[in-house]
C-alpha positions as CSV (number, residue, x, y, z in Angstrom):
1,X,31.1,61.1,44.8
2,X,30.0,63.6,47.5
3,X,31.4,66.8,46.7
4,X,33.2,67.4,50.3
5,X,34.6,64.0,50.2
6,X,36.0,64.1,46.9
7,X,37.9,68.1,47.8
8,X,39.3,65.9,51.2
9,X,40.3,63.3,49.2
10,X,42.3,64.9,46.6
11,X,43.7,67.4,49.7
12,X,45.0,64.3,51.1
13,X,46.7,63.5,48.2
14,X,48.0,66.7,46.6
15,X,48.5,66.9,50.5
16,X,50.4,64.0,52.0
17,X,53.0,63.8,49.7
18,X,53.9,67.6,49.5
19,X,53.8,68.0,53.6
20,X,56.1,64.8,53.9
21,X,58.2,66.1,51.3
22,X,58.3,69.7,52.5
23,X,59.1,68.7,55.8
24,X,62.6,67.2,54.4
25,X,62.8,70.1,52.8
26,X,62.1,71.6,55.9
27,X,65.0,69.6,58.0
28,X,67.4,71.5,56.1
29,X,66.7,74.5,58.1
30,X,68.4,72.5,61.1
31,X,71.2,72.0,58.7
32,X,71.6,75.6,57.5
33,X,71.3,77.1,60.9
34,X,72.6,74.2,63.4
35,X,76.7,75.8,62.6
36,X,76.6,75.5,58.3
37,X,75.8,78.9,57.6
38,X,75.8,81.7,59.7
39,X,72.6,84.6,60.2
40,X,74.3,86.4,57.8
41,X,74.7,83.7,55.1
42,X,71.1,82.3,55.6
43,X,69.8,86.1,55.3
44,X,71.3,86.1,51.5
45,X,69.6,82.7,50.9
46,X,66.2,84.5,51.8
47,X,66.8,87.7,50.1
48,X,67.8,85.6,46.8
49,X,64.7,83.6,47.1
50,X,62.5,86.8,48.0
51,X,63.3,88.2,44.8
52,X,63.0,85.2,42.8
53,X,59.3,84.4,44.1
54,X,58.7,87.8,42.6
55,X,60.2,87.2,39.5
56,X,58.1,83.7,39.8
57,X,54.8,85.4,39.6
58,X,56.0,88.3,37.1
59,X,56.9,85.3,34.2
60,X,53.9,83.0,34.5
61,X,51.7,86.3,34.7
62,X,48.6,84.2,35.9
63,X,48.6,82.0,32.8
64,X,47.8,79.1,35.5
65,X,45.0,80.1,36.6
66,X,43.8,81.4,32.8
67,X,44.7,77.6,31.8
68,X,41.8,76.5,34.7
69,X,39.2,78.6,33.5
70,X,39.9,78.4,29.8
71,X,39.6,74.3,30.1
72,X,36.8,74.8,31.8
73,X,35.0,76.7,28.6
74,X,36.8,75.6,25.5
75,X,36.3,72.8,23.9
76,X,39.4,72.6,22.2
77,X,41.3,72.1,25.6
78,X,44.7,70.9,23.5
79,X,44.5,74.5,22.0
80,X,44.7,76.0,25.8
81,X,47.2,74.2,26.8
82,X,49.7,74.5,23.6
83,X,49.0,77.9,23.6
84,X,49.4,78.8,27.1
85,X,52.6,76.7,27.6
86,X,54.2,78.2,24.1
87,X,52.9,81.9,25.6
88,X,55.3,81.0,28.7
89,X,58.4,79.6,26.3
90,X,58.4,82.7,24.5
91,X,58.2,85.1,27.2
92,X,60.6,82.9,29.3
93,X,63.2,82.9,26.5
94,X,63.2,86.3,26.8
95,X,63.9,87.0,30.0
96,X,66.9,84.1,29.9
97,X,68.4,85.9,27.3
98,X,68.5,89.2,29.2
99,X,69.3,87.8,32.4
100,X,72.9,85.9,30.9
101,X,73.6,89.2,29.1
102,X,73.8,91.1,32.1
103,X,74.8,89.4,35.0
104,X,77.1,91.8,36.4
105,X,75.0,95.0,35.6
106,X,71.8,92.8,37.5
107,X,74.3,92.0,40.7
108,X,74.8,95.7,41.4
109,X,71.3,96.3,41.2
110,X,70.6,94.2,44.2
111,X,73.5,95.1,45.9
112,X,75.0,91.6,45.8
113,X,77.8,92.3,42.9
114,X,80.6,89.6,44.5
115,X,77.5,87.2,43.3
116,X,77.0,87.5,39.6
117,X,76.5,83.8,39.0
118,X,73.7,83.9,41.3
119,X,72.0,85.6,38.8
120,X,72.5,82.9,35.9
121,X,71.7,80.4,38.1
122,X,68.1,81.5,39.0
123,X,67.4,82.6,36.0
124,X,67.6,79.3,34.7
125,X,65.7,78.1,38.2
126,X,63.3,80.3,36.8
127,X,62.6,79.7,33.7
128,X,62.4,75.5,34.6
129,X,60.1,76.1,37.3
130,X,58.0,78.2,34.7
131,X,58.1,75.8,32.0
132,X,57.0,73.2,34.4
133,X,53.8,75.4,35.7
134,X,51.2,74.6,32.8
135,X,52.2,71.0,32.7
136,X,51.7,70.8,36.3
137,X,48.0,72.7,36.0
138,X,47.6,69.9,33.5
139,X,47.9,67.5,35.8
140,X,45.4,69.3,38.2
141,X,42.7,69.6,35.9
142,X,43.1,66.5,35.0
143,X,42.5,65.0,38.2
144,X,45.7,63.3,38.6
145,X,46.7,64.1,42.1
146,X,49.3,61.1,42.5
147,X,51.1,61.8,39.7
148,X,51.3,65.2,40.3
149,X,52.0,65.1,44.3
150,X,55.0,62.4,43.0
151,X,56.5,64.4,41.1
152,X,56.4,67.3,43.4
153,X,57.7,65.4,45.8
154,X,60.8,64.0,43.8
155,X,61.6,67.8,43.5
156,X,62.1,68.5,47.0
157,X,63.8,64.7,47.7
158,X,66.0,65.7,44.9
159,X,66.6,69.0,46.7
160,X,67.1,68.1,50.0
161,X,69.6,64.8,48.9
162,X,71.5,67.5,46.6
163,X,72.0,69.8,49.6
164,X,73.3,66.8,51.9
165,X,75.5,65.3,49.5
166,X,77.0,68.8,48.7
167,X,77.2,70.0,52.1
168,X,77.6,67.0,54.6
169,X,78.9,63.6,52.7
170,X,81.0,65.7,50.4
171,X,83.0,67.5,53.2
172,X,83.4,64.3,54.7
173,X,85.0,62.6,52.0
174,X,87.5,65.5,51.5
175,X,88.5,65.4,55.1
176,X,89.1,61.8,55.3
177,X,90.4,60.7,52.4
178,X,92.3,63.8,51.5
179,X,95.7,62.1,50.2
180,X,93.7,59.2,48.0
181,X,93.4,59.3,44.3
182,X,89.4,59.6,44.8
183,X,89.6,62.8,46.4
184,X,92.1,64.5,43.5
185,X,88.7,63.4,41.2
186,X,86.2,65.2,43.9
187,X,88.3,68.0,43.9
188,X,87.6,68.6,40.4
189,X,83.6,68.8,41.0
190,X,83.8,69.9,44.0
191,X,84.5,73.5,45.8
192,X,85.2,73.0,49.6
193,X,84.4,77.0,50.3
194,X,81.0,77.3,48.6
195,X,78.4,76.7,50.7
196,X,75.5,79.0,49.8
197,X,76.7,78.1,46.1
198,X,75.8,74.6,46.8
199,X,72.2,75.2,48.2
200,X,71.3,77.3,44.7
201,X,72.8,74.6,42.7
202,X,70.9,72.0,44.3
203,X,67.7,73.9,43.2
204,X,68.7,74.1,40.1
205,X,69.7,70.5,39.4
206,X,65.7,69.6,41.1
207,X,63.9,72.1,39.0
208,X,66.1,70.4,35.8
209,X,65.3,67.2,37.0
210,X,61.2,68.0,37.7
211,X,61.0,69.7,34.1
212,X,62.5,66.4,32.5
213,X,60.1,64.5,34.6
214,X,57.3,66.6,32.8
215,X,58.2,66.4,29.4
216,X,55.7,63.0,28.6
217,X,52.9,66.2,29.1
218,X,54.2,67.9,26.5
219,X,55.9,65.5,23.6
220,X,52.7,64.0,22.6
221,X,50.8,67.1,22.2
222,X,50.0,68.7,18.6
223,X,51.2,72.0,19.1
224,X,49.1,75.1,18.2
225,X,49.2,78.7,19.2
226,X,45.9,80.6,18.6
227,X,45.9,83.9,18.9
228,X,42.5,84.9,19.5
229,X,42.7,82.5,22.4
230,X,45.8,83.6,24.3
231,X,44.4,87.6,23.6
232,X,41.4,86.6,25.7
233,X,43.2,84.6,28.0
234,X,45.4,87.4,28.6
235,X,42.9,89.7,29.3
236,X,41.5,87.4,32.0
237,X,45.5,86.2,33.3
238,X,46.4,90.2,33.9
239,X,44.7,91.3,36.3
240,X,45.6,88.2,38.0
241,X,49.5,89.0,37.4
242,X,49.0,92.3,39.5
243,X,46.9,90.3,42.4
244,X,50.1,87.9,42.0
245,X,52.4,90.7,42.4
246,X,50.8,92.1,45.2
247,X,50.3,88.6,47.1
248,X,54.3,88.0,46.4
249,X,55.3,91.6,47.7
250,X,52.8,90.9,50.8
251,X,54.7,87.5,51.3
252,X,58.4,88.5,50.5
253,X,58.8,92.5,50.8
254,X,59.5,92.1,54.2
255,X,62.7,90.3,54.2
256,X,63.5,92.4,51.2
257,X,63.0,95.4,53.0
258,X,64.5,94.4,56.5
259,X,67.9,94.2,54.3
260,X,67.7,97.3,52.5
261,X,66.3,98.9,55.2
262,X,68.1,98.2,58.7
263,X,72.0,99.0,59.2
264,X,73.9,97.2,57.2
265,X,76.0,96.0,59.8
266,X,73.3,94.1,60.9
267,X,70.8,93.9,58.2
268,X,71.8,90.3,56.7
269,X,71.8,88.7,60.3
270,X,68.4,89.9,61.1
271,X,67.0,88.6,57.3
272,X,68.3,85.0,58.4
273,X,66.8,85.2,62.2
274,X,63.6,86.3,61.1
275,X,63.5,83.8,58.4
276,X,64.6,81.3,60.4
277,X,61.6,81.5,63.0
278,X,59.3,82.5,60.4
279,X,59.5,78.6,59.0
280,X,57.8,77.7,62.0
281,X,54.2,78.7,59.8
282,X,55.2,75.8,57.8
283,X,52.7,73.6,59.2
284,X,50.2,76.0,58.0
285,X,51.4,77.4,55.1
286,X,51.8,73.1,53.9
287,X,48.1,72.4,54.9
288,X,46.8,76.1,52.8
289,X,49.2,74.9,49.9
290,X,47.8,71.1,49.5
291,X,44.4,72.7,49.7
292,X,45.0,74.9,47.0
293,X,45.8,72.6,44.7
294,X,43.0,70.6,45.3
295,X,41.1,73.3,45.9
296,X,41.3,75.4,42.4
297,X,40.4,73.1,39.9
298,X,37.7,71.2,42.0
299,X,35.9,74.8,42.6
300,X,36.2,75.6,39.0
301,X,34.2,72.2,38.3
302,X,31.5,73.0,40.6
303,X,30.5,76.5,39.3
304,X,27.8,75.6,37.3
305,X,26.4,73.6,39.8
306,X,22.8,74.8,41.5
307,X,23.6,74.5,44.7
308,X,27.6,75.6,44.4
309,X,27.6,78.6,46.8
310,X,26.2,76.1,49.5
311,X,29.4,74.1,48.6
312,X,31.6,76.7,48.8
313,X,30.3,78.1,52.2
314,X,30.5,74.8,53.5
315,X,34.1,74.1,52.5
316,X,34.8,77.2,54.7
317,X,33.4,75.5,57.5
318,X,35.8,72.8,57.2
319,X,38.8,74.9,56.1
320,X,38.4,77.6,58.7
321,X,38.8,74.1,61.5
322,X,41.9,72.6,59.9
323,X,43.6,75.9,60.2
324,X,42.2,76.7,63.2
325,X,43.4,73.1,65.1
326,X,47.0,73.5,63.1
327,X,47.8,77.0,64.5
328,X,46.6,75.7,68.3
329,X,49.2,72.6,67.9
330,X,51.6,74.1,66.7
331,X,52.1,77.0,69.1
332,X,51.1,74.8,72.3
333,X,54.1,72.8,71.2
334,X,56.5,75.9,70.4
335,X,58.8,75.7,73.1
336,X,58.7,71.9,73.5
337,X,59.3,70.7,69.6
338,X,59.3,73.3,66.4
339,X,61.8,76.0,68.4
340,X,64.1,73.2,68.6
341,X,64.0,72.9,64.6
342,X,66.3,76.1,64.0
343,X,69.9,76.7,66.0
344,X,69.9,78.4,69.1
345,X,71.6,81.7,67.2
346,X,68.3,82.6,65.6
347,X,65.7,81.7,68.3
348,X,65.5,85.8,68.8
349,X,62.6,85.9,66.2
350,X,60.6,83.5,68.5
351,X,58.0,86.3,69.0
352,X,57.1,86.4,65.8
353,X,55.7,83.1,65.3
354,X,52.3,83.3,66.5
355,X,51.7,86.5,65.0
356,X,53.5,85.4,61.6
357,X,51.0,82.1,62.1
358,X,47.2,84.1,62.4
359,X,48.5,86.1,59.4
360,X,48.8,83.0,57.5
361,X,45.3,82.1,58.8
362,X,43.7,84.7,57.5
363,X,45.6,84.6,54.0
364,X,44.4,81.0,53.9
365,X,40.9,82.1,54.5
366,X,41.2,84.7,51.7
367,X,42.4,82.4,49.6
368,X,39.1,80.6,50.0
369,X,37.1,83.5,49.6
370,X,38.6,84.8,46.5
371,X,37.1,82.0,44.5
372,X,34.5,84.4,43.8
373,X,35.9,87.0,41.3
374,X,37.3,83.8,39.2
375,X,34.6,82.2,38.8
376,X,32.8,85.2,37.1
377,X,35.6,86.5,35.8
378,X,36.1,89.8,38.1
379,X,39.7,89.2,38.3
380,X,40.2,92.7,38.4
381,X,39.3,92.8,41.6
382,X,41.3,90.1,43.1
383,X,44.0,92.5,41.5
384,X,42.9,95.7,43.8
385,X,42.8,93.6,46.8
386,X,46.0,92.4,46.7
387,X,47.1,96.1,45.9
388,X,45.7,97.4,48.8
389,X,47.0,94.6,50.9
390,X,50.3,95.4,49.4
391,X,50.7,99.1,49.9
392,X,49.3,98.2,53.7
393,X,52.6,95.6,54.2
394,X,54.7,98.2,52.3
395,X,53.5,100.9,53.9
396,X,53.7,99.4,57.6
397,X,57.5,97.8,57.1
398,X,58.7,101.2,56.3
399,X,57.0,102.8,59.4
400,X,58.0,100.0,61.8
401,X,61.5,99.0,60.6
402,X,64.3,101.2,62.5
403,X,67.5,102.5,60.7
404,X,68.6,102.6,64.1
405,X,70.0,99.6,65.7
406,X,69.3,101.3,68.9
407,X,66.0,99.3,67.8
408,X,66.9,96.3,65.7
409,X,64.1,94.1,67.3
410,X,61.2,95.9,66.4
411,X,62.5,95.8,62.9
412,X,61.8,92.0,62.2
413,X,58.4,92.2,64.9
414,X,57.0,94.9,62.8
415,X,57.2,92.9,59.7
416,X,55.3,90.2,61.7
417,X,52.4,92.6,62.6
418,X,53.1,95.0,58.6
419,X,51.9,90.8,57.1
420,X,49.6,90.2,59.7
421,X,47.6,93.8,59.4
422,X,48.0,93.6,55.6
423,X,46.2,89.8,55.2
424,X,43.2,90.7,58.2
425,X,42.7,93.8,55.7
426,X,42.4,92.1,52.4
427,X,40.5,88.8,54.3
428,X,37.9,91.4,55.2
429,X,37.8,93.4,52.0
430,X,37.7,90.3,50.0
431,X,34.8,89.1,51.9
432,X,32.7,92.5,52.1
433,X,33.3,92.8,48.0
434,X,32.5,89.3,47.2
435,X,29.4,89.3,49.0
436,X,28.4,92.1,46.5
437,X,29.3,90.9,43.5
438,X,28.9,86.7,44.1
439,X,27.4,86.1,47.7
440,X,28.1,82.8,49.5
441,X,26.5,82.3,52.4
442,X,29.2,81.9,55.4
443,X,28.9,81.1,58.8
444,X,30.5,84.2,60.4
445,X,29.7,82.6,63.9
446,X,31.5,79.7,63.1
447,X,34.5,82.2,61.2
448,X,34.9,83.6,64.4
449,X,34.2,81.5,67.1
450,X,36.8,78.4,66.0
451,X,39.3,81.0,65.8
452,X,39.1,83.1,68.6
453,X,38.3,79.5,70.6
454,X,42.0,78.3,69.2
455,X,43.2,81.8,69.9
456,X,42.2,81.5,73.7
457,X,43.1,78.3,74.7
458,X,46.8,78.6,73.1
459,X,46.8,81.9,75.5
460,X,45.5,79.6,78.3
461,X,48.6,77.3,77.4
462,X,50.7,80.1,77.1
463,X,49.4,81.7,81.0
464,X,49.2,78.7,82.7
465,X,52.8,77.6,84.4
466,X,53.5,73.8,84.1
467,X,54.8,72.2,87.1
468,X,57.0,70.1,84.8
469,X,57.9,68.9,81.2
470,X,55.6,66.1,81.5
471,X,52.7,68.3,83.2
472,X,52.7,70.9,80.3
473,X,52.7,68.7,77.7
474,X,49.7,66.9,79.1
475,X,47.5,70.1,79.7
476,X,48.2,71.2,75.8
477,X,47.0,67.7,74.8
478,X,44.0,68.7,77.4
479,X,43.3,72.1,75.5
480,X,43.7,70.3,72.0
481,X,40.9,67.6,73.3
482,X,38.4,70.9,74.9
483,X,39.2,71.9,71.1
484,X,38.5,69.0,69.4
485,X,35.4,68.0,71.8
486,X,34.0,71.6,70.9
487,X,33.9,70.9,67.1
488,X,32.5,68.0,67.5
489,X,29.7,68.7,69.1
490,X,28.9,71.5,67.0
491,X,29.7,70.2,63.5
492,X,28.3,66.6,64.5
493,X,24.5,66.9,62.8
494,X,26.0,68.5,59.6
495,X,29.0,65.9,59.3
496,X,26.7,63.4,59.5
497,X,24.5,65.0,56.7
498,X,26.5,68.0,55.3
499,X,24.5,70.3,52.9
């Protein structure tokens, strides 16, 4: 099958069913922030889940992508994946064990200590979601796409169905049937005060549930553990636990440092307006994630090919329009659709969007051009870019977020510009290094001129006063079509016969 067509294909189907799941998963941010939790509740949420996508990255230490390459090259491929996933179990033990010892002693750390349980309850999120990571590579290099998007998906249905039975059918039965027999028996499962309590436990149930869903990958397997192996695949999986680190303090330090760092007063509030508006990106950040997936394995199986840095190159082409046409939709139809998606109390991020949306452009394109120190094994680099991308967003938040409240809204806009500065930087770098080391021959003309054409006619959109609802909405489908009709004609002789 062509090469292009088959990466589409399989993006379509890693793709389809994530984005319609996610986006239930993404309804219940009308949920939390239409009157069930206020700014300040929904800025614990984040924090929580800021520190546990760190911790996410810190236990599977790469061992993903060590699986990929490792199948790739070893014959004995049951041997990779018994000793990778038996690498995680140990490791994952360990940190479970710690974790229940000291709760308390954990709490205070984070300066959340009324929430101990928090911290038994994500460590066990944790260590399911790690257990289920190899299986779930399995799948991938496997090519099984359905059976891995179904299951994904039955995550986040279980998710989202956990959090609306917990915190919308169940308040309604205890209101109206609060002298029957049935509610004494809800009572008893139920806590009518918890409300953040509920959205962590309805993870946790959905990571149990995926992991269980996963086990037929792992009970018919002859289990082995070779040493030798898992040293080498260590050595490669490092340096890619550093690059992970990095990434995850890039995508997470943020929020993480807009709570530690602002007035306290305030600090929690601002957290859960910022992160409300910064799930605007989701369109983007769902398209980048389905074409990772597909992405990873299919350009690990095209390495050896002749002509594979054609394929790559072209690939960008593609990639750098999808995420070009996805940032130009969604922020010509801000104000008249995805605003609307999060409760008038934390719309005061709204400036953030666009410039939250370009930086996950660029992270997207970096994404795509970091498949170079894989496939030769230069992973320390990947490593060092992510570093330097790091210190940049660290380095930035702390400059640009106030302990004054005299200046509370520049806090949240310079973490928008601290993630946008920090991903242009470590697109670039990424680019200038791998041209070095494994050169691909990109279009920069293209790299450019879709996005800066996207770039411009969303300004247009923005510029231009409509006359009316209908008016405005018409004139963005206008600047979509100028878009659309520019791609075409460009990319029409190569779509037709694409190198």
């Amino acid at each position: 099958m062509n090469p292009f067509k088959r990466l589409a294909g399989q993006t379509a189907i890693y793709g389809i069913p994530n984005i319609l799941g996610r986006f239930l998963n993404y309804l219940l941010v009308p949920l939390y922030t239409y009157g069930i939790l206020t700014s300040q509740e929904y800025g614990v949420v984040n924090v929580y889940y800021s520190f546990t996508a760190l911790l996410l990255v810190i236990l599977t230490y790469g061992m993903e992508t060590a699986f990929f390459r490792f199948s790739e090259t070893e014959t004995d491929k049951q041997k990779v994946y018994s000793t990778g996933l038996l690498s995680l179990a140990i490791t994952s033990s360990l940190f479970l064990a710690l974790t229940n010892a000291f709760p308390q002693t954990i709490a205070r750390w984070i300066d959340y200590p009324q929430y101990p349980e928090f911290i038994r309850w994500f460590a066990w999120i944790l260590v399911f979601d790690v257990m289920a990571a190899i299986p779930f590579a399995r799948l991938r290099a496997m090519n099984r796409p359905i059976l891995f998007a179904t299951i994904k998906s039955i995550n986040i249905l279980a998710t989202v169905l956990l959090n609306l039975f917990f915190l919308l059918f169940m308040p309604w039965i205890t209101e109206h049937f609060e002298n029957s027999s049935l509610n004494v028996f809800l009572r008893l499962i139920y806590h009518p005060g918890w409300t953040i309590e509920y959205i962590f436990i309805s993870n946790l149930l959905a990571s149990l549930l995926t992991l269980a869903l996963l086990l037929p990958q792992v009970m018919h397997m002859k289990w082995t553990f070779d040493l030798k192996l898992w040293k080498r695949m260590l050595r490669y999986s490092i340096p890619l636990l550093f690059a992970g680190m990095a990434g995850i303090i890039n995508e997470t330090s943020d929020r993480i440092l807009l709570r530690y760092l602002l007035p306290s007063d305030i600090a929690e509030s601002q957290v859960g307006i910022y992160s409300a508006c910064y799930k605007i990106a989701i369109l983007m950040v769902l398209f980048i994630q389905a074409y990772r997936f597909a992405a990873e394995p299919f350009f690990f199986s095209q390495m050896k090919k002749e002509d594979a840095r054609l394929i790559y190159a072209r690939i960008m082409d593609y990639f750098i329009i999808a995420v070009s046409l996805i940032f130009l939709i969604t922020m010509l139809f801000l104000d008249y659709v995805f605003i609307y998606l999060i409760g008038p109390e934390f719309r005061a991020a709204r400036n953030v969007i666009p410039v939250l949306m370009l930086a996950k452009l660029f992270l997207g394109i970096y994404y795509n051009l970091s498949i170079w120190y894989k496939v030769t094994g230069k992973t320390q680099w990947g490593a060092f870019i992510m570093l330097i991308g790091a210190l940049v967003s660290l380095g930035l938040n702390f400059y640009w977020i106030p302990k004054s409240p005299d200046h509370m809204i520049f806090g949240y806009l310079g973490s928008a510009w601290a993630t946008f500065f920090s991903y242009s930087l470590m697109m670039v770098i990424g680019y200038l290094i791998g041209q070095k080391y494994y050169p691909v021959p990109y279009n920069l003309k293209k790299f450019f001129g879709y996005i800066s054409l996207a770039v411009l006619l969303y300004l247009i959109g923005h510029w231009v006063p409509a006359g009316n609802l209908f008016l405005g909405i018409g004139f963005n489908f206008l600047l979509i079509g100028i878009f659309a009709a520019v791609v075409w004609i460009i990319e029409k002789p190569p779509l037709s016969n694409p190198r």
